[in-house]
Each structure stands twice: as structure tokens, then as C-alpha cells.
LUMBA-380296 format. One record per atom (N, C-alpha, C): residue in one letter; x, y, z; chain. Coordinates in pm, whole numbers, plus 32768, in hexadecimal, padded with zeros to 4 digits. Each point is the difference from the previous one (the first is absolute). Layout:
BEGIN
{code->A	x->X	y->Y	z->Z	unit->A} .
...
//
This chain:
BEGIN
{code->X	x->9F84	y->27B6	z->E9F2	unit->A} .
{code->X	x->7FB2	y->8052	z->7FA8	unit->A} .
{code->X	x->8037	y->7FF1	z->7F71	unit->A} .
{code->X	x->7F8C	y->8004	z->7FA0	unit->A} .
{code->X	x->802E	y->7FBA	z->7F65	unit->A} .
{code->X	x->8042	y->8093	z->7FBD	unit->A} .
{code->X	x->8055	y->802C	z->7FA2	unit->A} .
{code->X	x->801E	y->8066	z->7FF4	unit->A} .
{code->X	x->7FBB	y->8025	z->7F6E	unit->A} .
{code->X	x->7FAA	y->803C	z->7FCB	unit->A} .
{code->X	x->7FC8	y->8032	z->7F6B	unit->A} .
{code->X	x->803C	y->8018	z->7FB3	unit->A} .
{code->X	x->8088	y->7FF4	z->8000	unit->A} .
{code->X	x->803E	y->803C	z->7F8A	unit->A} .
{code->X	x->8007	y->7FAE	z->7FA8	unit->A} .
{code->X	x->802C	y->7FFC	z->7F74	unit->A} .
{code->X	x->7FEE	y->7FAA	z->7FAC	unit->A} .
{code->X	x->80B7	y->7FB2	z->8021	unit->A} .
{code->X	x->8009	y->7F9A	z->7FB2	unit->A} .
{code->X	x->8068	y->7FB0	z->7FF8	unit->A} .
{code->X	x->8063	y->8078	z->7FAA	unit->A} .
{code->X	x->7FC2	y->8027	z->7FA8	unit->A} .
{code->X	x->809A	y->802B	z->7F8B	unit->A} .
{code->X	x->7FEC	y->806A	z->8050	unit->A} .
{code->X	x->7FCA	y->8056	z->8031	unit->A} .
{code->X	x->8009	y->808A	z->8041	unit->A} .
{code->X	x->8073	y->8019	z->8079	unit->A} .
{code->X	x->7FE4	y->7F5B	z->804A	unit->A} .
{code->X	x->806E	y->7FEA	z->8060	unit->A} .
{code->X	x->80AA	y->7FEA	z->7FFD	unit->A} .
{code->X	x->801B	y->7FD2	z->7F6D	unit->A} .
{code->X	x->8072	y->8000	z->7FC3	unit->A} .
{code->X	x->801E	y->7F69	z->8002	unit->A} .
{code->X	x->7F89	y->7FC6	z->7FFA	unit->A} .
{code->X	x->7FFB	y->7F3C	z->7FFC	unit->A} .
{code->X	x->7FF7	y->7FCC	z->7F7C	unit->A} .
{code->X	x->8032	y->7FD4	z->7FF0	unit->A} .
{code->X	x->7FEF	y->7FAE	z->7F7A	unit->A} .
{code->X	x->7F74	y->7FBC	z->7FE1	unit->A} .
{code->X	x->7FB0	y->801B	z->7FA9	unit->A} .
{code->X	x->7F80	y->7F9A	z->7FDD	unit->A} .
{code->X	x->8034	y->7F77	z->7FA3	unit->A} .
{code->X	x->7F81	y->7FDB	z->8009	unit->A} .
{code->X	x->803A	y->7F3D	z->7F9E	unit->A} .
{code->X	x->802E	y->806D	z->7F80	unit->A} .
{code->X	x->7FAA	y->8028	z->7FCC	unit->A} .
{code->X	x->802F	y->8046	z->7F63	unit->A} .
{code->X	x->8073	y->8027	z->7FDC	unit->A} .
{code->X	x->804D	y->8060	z->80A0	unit->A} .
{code->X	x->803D	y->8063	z->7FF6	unit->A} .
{code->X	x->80A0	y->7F8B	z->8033	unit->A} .
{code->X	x->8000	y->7F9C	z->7FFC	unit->A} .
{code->X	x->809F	y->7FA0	z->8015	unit->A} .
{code->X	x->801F	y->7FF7	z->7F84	unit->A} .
{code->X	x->80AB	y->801B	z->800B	unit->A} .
{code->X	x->8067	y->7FE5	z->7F92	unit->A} .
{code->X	x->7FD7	y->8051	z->7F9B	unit->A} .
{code->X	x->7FDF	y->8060	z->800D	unit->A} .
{code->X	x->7FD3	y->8080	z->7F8D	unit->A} .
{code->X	x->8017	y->8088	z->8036	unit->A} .
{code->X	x->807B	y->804E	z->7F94	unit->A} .
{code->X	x->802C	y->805A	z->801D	unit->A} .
{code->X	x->7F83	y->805B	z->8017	unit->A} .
{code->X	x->8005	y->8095	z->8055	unit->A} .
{code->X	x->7FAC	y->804E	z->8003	unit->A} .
{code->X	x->8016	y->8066	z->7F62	unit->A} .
{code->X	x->7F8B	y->801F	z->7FDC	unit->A} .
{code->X	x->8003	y->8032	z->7F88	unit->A} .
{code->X	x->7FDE	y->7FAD	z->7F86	unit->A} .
{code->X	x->8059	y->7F5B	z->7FF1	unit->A} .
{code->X	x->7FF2	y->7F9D	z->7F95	unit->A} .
{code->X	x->7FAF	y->800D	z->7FDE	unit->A} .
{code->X	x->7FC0	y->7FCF	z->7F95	unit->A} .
{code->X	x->7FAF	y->7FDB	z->7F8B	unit->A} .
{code->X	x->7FFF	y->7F92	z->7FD6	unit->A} .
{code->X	x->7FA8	y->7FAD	z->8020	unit->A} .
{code->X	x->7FED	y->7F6F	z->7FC1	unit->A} .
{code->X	x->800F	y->7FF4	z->7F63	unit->A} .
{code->X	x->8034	y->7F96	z->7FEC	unit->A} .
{code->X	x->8027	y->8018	z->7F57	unit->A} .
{code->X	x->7F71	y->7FC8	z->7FA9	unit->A} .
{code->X	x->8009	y->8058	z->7F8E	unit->A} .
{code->X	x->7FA2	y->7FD6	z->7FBC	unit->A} .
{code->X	x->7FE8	y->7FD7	z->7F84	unit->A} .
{code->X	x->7F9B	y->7FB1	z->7FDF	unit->A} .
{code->X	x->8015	y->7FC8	z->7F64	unit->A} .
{code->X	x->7FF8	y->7F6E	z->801B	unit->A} .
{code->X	x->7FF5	y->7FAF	z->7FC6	unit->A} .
{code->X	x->8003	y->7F9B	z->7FF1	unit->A} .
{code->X	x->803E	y->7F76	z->8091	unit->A} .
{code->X	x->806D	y->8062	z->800A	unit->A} .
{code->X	x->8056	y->7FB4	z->8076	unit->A} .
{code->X	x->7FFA	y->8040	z->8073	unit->A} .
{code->X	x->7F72	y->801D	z->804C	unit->A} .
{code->X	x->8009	y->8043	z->8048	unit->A} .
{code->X	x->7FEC	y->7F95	z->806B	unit->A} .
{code->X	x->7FB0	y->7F6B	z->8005	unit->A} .
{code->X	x->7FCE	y->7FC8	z->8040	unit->A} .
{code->X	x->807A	y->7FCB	z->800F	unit->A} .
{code->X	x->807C	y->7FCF	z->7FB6	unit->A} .
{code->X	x->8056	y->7FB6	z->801B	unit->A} .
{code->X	x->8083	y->8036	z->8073	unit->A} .
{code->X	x->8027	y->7F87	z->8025	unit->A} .
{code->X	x->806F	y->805A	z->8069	unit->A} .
{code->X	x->80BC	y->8030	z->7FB1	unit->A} .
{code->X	x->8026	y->8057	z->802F	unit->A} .
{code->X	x->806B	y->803B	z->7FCC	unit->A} .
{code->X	x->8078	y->7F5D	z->8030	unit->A} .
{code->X	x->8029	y->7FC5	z->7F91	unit->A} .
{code->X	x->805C	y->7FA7	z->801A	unit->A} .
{code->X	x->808B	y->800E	z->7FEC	unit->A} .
{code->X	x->8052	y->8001	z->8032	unit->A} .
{code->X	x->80A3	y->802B	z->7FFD	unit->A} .
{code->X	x->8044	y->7F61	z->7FBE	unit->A} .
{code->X	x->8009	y->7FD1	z->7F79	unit->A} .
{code->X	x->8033	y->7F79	z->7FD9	unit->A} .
{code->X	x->80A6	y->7FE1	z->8027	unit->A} .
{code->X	x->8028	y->8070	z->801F	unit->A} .
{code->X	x->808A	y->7FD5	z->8051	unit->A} .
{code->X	x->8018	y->8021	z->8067	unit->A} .
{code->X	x->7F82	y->7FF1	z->806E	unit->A} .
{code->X	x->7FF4	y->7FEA	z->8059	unit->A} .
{code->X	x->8018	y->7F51	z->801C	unit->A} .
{code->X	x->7FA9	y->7FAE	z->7FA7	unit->A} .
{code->X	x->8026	y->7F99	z->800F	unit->A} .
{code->X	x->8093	y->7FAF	z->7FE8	unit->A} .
{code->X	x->8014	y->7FC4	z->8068	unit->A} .
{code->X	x->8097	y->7FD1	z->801F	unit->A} .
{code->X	x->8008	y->7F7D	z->7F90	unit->A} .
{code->X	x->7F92	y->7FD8	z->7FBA	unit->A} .
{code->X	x->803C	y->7F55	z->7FB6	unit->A} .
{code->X	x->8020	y->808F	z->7F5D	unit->A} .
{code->X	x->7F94	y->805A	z->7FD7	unit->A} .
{code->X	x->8022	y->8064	z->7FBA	unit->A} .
{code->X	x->80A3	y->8033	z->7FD7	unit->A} .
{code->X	x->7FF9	y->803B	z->806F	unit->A} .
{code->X	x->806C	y->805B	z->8015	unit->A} .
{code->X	x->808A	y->7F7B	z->7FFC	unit->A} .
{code->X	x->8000	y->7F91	z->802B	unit->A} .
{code->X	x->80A4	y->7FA6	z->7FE1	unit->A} .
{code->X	x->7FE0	y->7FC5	z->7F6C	unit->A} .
{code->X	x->7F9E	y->7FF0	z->7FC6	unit->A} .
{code->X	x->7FB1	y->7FD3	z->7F7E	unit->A} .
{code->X	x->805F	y->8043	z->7FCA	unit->A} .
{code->X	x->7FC8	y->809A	z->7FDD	unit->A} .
{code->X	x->8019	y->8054	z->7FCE	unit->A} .
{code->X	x->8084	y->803D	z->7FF0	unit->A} .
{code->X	x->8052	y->8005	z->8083	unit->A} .
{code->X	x->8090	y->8008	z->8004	unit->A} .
{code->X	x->8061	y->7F8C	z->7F9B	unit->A} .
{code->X	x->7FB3	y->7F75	z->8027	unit->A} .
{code->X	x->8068	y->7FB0	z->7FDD	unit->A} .
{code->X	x->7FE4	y->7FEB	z->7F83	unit->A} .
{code->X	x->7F9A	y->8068	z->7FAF	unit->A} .
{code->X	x->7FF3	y->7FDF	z->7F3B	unit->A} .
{code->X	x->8049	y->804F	z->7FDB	unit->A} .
{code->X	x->800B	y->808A	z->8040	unit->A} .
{code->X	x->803F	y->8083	z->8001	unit->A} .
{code->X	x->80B2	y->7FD1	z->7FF5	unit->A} .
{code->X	x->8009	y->7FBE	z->807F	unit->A} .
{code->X	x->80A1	y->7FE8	z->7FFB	unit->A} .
{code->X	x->8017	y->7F76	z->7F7F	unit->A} .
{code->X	x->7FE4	y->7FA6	z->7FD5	unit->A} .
{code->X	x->7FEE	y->7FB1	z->7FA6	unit->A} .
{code->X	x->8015	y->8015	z->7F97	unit->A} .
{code->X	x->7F77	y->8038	z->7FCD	unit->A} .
{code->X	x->8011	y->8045	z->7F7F	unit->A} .
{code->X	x->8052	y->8068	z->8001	unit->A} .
{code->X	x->8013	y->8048	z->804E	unit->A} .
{code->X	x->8084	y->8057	z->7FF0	unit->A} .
{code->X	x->80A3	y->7FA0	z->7FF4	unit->A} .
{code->X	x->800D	y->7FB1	z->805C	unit->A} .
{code->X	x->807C	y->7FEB	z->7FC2	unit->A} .
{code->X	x->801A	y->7F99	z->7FAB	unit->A} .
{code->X	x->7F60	y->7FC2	z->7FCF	unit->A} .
{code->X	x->7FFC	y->7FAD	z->7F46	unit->A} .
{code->X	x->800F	y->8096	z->7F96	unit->A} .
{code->X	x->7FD2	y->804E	z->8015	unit->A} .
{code->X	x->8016	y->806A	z->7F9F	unit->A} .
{code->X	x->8082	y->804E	z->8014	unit->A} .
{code->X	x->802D	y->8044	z->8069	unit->A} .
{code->X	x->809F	y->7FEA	z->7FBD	unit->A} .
{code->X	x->8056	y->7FB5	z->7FE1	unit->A} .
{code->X	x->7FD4	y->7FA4	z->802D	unit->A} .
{code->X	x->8062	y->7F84	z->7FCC	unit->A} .
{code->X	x->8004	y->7FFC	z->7F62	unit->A} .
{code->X	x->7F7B	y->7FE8	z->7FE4	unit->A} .
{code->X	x->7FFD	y->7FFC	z->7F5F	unit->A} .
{code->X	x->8033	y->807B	z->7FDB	unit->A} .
{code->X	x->7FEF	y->806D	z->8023	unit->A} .
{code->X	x->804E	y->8081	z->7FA2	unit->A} .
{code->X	x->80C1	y->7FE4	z->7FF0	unit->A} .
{code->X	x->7FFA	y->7FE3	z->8098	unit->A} .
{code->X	x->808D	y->800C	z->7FE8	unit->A} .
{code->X	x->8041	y->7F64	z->7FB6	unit->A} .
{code->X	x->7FB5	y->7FB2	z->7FD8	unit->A} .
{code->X	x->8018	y->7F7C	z->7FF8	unit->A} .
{code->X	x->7FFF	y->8033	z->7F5A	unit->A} .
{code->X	x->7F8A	y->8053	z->7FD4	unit->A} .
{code->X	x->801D	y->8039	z->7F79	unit->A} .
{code->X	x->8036	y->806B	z->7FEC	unit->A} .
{code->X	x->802E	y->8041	z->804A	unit->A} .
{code->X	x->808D	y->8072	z->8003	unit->A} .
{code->X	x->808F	y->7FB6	z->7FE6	unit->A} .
{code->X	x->7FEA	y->7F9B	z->803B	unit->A} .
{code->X	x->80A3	y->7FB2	z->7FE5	unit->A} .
{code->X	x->7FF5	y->7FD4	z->7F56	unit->A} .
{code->X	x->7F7E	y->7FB3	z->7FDB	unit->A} .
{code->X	x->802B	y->7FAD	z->7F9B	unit->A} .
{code->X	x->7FE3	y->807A	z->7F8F	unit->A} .
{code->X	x->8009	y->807F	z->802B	unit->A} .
{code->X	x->7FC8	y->8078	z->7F8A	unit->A} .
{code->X	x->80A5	y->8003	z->7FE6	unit->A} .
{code->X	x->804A	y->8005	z->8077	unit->A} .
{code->X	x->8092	y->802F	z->802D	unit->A} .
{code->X	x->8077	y->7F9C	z->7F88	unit->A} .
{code->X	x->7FBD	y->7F70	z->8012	unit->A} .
{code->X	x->8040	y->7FB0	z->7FE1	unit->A} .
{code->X	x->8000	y->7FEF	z->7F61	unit->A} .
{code->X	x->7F8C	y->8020	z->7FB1	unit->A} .
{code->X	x->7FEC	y->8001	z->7F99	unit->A} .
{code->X	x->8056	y->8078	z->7F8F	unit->A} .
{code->X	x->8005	y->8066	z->8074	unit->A} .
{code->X	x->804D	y->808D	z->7FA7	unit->A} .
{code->X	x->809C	y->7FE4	z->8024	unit->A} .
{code->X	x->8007	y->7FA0	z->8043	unit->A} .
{code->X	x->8085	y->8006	z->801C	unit->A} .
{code->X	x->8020	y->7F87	z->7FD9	unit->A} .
{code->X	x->7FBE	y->7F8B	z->7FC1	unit->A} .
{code->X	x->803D	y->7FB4	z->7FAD	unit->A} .
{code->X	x->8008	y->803C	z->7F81	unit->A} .
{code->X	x->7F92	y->8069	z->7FEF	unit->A} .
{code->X	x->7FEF	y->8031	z->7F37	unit->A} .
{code->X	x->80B1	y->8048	z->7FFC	unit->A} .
{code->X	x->7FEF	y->804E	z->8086	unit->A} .
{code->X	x->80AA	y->8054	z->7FE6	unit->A} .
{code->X	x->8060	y->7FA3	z->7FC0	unit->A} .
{code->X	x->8013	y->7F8A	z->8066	unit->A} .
{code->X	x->8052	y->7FC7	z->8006	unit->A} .
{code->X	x->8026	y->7FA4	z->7F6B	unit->A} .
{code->X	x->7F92	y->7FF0	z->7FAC	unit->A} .
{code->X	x->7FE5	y->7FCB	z->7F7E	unit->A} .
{code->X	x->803D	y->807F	z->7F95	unit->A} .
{code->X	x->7FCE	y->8065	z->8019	unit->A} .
{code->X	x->8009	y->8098	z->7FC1	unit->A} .
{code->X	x->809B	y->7FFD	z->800A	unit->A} .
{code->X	x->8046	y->7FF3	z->805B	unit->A} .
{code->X	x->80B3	y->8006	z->8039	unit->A} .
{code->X	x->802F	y->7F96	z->7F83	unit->A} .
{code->X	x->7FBE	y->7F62	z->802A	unit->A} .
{code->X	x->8064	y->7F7B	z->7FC1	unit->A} .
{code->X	x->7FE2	y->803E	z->7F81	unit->A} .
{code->X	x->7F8C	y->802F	z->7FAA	unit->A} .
{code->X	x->7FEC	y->8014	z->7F7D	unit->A} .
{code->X	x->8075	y->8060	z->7FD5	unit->A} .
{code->X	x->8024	y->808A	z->8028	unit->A} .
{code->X	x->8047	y->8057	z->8009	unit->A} .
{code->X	x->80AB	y->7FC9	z->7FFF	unit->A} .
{code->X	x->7FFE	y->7FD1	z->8051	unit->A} .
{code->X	x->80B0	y->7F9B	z->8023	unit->A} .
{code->X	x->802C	y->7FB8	z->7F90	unit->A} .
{code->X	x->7FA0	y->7FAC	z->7F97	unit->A} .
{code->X	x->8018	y->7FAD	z->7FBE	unit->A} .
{code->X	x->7FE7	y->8027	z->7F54	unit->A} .
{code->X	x->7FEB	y->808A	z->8016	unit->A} .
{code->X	x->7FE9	y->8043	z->7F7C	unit->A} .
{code->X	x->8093	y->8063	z->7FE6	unit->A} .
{code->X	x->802F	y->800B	z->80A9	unit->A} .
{code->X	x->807F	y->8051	z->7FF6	unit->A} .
{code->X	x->8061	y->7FE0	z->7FFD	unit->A} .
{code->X	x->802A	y->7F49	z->8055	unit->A} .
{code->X	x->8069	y->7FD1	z->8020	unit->A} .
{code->X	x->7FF2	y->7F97	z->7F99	unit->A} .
//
């Protein structure tokens, strides 16, 4: 015997009603037809992305500290000029 009840009444899922929270709201506007894409979901993405991340990160400290030294080296040759000038005006 066929039973009358409806599908959603029975607590079955309809085609409509898969992978959609109860309550949701389809999004709207413009991008409604399109599907929700997660871009680091993708795995060639996501090592892409890591290995510019780690890269350019350690080309950019490098250069800071590569110009932290020669900032270092410059005030500490001027001292060292500032000293011989000083020595040879006294001795």
C-alpha cells in the first residue's frame, strides 16, 4: 500500500531540499546562480600560495636585516672617523 504523505512531511529529503541547511536562504544578487567556491580548498592554490608566502618572506627579511647591518656599519664607521678626528687634534 502507497503511503500519501508527502516526502518533506515524512522527514525525507526532496531533490531541492540536499546539502541545504533547514532555515537557509539562498543568496542573492547577482551571484546567486554561481556556486560558493572555497580557493584554498584547492591543493595546487594552497602550496602556490604557501611557497610565495614563505619566499617572499624570507627575501624581505633578508633585505631588512641586510639593511640593518649596513645602517649599523655606516654609524659606526662615522664614530670611528669622529674618534681619529678628535685623537689627532689632541695628541
Amino acid at each position: 500500500m502507497r503511503s500519501t504523505i508527502p516526502v518533506a512531511r515524512a522527514g525525507l529529503a526532496g531533490p531541492r531540499q540536499i546539502g541545504r541547511r533547514s532555515g537557509a536562504t539562498p543568496p542573492a544578487g547577482r551571484f546567486a546562480k554561481l556556486p560558493r567556491v572555497i580557493i584554498a580548498a584547492s591543493t595546487a592554490f594552497s602550496f602556490t600560495f604557501g611557497l610565495l608566502v614563505t619566499f617572499l618572506g624570507i627575501g624581505i627579511i633578508a633585505n631588512v636585516l641586510i639593511g640593518y647591518a649596513i645602517v649599523q656599519v655606516l654609524g659606526e664607521r662615522r664614530q670611528n672617523e669622529e674618534h681619529r678626528s678628535q685623537q689627532t687634534f689632541e695628541g
